[in-house]
N, C-alpha and C positions, 0 to 999 in steps of 0.2 A: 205190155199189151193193155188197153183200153176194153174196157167191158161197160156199154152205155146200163144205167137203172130205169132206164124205161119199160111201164108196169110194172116194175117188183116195190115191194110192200115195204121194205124194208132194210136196212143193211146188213142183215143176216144176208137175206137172200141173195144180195146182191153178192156178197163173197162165196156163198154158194156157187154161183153161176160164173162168175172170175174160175174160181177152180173149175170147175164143169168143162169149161171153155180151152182153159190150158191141157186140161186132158185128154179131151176130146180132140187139139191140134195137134198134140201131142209136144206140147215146148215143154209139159214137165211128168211125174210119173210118179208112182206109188214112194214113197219114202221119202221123195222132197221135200227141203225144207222153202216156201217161199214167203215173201215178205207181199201182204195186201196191204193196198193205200184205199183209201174212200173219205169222199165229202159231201155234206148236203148246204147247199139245194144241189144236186147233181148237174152235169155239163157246166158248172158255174167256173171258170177259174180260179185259184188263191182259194177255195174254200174246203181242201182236205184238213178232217181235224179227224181221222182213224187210221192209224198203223198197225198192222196184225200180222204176225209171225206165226206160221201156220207148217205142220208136217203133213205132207198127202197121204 
């Protein structure tokens, strides 16, 4: 799932808002484990440099 950072502040937020968004579609659910990717400058290609393993 793709989740664009435009207006958020931050890459907190943005993985905030990844999770917000799985949840709310419902692709994941209280207890999962999922893996977040993130890069800045955002929308850029080749430019992730954050991996975060995250339980819901």
């Amino acid at each position: 799932m793709d989740v664009s950072g435009a207006g958020l502040t931050s890459t907190d937020k943005l993985l905030e808002e990844g999770v917000s968004v799985a949840l709310a579609t419902k692709i994941v659910r209280q207890g999962d484990i999922v893996v977040l990717t993130a890069g800045l400058p955002g929308g850029v290609s080749g430019t992730t440099n954050l991996i975060k393993a995250q339980q819901i």
